[in-house]
C-alpha positions as CSV (number, residue, x, y, z in Angstrom):
1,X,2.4,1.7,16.0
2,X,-0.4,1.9,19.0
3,X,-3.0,4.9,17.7
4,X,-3.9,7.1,20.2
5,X,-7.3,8.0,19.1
6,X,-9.2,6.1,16.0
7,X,-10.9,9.6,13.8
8,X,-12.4,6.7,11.8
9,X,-15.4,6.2,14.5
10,X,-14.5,9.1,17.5
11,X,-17.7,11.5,17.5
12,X,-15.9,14.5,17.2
13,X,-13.9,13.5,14.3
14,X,-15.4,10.8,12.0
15,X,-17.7,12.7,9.7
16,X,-14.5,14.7,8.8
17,X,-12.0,12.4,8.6
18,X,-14.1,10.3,5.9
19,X,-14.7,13.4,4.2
20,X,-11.3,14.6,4.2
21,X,-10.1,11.0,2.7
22,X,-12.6,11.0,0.0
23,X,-11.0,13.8,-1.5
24,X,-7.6,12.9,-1.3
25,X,-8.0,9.3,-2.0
26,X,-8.6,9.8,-6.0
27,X,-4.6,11.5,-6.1
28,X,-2.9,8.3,-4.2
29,X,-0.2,7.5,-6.2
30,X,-0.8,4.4,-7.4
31,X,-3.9,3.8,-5.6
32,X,-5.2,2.3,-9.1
33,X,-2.7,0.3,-10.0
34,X,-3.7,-1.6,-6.3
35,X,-7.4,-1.9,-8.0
36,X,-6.5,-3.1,-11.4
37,X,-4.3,-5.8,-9.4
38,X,-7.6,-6.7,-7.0
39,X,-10.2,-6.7,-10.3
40,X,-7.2,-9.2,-12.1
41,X,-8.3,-11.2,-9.3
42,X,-11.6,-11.4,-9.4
43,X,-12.5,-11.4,-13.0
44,X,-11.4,-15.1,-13.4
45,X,-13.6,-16.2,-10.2
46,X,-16.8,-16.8,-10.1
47,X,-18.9,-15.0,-7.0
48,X,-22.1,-15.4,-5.5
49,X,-21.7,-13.5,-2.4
50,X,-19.3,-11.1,-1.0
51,X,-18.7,-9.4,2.0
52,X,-16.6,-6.1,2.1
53,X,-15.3,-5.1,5.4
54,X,-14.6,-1.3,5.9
55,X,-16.7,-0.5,3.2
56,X,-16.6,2.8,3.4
57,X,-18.7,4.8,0.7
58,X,-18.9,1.1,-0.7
59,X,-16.7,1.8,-3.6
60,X,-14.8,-1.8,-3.6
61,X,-18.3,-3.6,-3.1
62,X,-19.7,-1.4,-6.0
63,X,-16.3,-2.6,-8.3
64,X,-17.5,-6.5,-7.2
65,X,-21.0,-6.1,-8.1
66,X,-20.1,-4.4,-11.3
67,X,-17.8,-7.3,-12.1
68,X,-20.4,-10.2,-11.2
69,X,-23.8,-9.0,-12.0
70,X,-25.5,-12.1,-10.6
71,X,-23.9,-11.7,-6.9
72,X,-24.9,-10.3,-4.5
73,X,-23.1,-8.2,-1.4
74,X,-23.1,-7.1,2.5
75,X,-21.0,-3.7,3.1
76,X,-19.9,-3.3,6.5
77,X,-18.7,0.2,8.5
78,X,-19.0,1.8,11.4
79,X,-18.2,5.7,10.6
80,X,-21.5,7.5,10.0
81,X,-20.4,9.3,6.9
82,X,-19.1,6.5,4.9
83,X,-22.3,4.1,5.8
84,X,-24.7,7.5,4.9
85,X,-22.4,7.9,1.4
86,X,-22.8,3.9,1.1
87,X,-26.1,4.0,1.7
88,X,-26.8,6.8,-1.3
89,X,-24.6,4.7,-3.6
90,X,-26.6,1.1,-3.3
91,X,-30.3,3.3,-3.0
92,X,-32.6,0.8,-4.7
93,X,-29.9,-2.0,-5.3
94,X,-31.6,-5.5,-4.2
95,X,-28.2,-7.1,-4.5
96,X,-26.0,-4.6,-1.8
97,X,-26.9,-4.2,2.0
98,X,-25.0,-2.1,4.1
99,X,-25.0,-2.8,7.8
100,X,-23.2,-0.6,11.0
101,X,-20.0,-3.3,12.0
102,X,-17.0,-2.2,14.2
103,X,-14.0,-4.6,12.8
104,X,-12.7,-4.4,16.7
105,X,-15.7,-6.6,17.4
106,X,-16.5,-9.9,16.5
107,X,-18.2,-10.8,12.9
108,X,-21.2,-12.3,14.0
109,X,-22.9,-15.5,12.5
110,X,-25.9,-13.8,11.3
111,X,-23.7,-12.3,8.3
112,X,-24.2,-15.5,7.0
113,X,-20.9,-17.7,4.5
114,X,-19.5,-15.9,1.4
115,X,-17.3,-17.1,-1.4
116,X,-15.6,-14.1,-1.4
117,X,-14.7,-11.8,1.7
118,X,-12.7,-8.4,0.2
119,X,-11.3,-5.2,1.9
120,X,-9.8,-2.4,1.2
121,X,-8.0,0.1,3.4
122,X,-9.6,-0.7,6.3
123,X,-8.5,-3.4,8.6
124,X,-5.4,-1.7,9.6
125,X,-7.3,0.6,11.6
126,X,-7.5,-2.3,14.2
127,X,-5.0,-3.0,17.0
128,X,-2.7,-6.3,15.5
129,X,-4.2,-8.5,17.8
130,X,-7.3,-8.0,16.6
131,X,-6.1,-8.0,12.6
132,X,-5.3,-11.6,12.9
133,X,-8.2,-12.2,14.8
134,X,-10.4,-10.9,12.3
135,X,-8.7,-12.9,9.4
136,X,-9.4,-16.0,11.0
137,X,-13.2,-14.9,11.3
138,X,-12.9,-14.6,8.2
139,X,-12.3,-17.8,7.1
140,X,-15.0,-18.7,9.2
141,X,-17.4,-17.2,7.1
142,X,-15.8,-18.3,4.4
143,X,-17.5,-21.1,2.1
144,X,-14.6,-23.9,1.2
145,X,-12.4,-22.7,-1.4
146,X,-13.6,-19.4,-0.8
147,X,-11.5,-16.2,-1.3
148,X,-9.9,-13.4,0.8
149,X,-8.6,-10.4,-0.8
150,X,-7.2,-7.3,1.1
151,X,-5.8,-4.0,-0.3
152,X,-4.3,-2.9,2.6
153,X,-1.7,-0.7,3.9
154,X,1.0,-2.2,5.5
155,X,3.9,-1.3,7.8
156,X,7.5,-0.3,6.0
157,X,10.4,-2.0,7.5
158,X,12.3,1.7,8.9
159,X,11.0,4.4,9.4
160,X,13.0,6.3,6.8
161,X,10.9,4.2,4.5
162,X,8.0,5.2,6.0
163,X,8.5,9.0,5.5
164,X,9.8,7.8,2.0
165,X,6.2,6.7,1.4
166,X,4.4,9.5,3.0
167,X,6.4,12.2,1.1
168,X,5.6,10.8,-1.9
169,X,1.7,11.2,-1.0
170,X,2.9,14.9,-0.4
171,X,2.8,14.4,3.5
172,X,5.0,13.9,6.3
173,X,5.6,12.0,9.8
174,X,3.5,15.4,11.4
175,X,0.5,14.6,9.1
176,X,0.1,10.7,10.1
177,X,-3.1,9.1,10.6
178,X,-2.9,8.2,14.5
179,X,-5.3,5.5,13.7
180,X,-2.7,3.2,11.4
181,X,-1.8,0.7,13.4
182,X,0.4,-1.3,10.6
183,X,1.7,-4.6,9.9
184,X,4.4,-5.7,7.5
185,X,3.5,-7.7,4.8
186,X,5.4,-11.0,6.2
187,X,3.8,-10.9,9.0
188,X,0.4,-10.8,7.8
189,X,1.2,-13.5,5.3
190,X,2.4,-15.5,7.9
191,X,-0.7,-15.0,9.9
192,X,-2.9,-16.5,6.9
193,X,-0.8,-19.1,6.5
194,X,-0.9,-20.3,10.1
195,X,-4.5,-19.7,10.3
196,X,-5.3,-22.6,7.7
197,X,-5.5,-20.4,4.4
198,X,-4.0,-22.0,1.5
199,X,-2.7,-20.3,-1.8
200,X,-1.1,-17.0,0.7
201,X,0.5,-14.5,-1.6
202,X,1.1,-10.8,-2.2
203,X,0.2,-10.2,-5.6
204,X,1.0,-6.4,-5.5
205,X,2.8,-3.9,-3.3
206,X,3.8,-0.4,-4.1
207,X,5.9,1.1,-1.1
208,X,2.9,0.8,1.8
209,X,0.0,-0.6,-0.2
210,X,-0.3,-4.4,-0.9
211,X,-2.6,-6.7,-1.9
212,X,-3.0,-9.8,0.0
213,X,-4.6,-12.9,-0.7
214,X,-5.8,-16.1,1.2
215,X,-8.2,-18.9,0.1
216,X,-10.4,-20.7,2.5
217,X,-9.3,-24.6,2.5
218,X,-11.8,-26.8,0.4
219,X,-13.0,-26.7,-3.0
């Protein structure tokens, strides 16, 4: 799917579009079960330092912090909403920064390694191309035997299956985010794989949400 106009970071539609998500994102079906399936992961890993790309209102760094008191975290975004609402949430929190990052450009060096790089809902946004791009920066800035974890929504196979999925969020084709520019789950496993990750795997998928996982080679 090619979008035909990002609402995520255009100036005429990115304070609402964030807004509008935020209030429907706490009824996604299943949207939790996604979230008990990412905190599985991480409870039984220790981190240090994690980075969160898309952070949005930094709800999936908050979940990290709160699960590894002694690590600390970088939040990256580039809609002005969700880095304002990310902003208020980590006010007075040494351990959480939040800095402005469009995903379409590179991650630069300066973010420093991390033994754990996390996303949630976000990278999708990007063109392909620039998805797998991305997850091989990612491992870049990984520290050996580090971890990649992305809650992500992914492509469905038809598109019957698609407005399957979308109906049962109470939507349809006409309400689609123009922005989605999805991959199926094979294809981003493959990706990881031919990147150099090691340990690839979907550990959950409901429909269009899937958690994928990669870690850095190394120990």
């Amino acid at each position: 799917m090619t979008a035909d106009v990002n609402r995520w970071i255009d100036s005429s539609t990115a304070v609402g579009w964030a807004r509008d998500y935020l209030e429907i994102r706490r009824d996604m079906p299943y949207r939790a079960q996604g979230y008990e399936a990412l905190v599985e992961v991480l409870t039984v890993r220790r981190v240090r330092r994690v980075l969160d790309l898309g952070t949005g209102d930094g709800y999936t760094l908050g979940l990290v912090l709160g699960l590894h008191p002694a690590a600390t975290g970088v939040g990256v975004d580039l809609n002005p909403e969700m880095l304002r609402l990310a902003e208020e949430r980590f006010a007075g929190e040494a351990r959480a920064e939040v800095l402005e990052q469009d995903l379409d450009a590179a991650l630069p060096a300066s973010l420093g390694r991390f033994d754990l790089v996390v996303s949630s809902f976000a990278i999708h946004h990007c063109a392909p191309d620039r998805q797998r791009a991305l997850y091989g920066e990612v491992l870049e800035r990984l520290e050996p035997g580090g971890l990649f974890v992305n809650l992500e929504h992914v492509d469905s196979p038809t598109i019957e299956l698609h407005a399957a999925f979308l109906a049962a969020l109470g939507r349809t084709l006409a309400d689609d985010d123009p922005s989605n520019q999805l991959v199926a789950v094979d294809a981003q496993l493959g990706w990881l794989r031919d990147l150099g990750y090691t340990q690839v795997e979907c550990l959950w998928k409901w429909r269009e949400l899937a958690l994928l996982t990669g870690t850095a080679p190394g120990t």
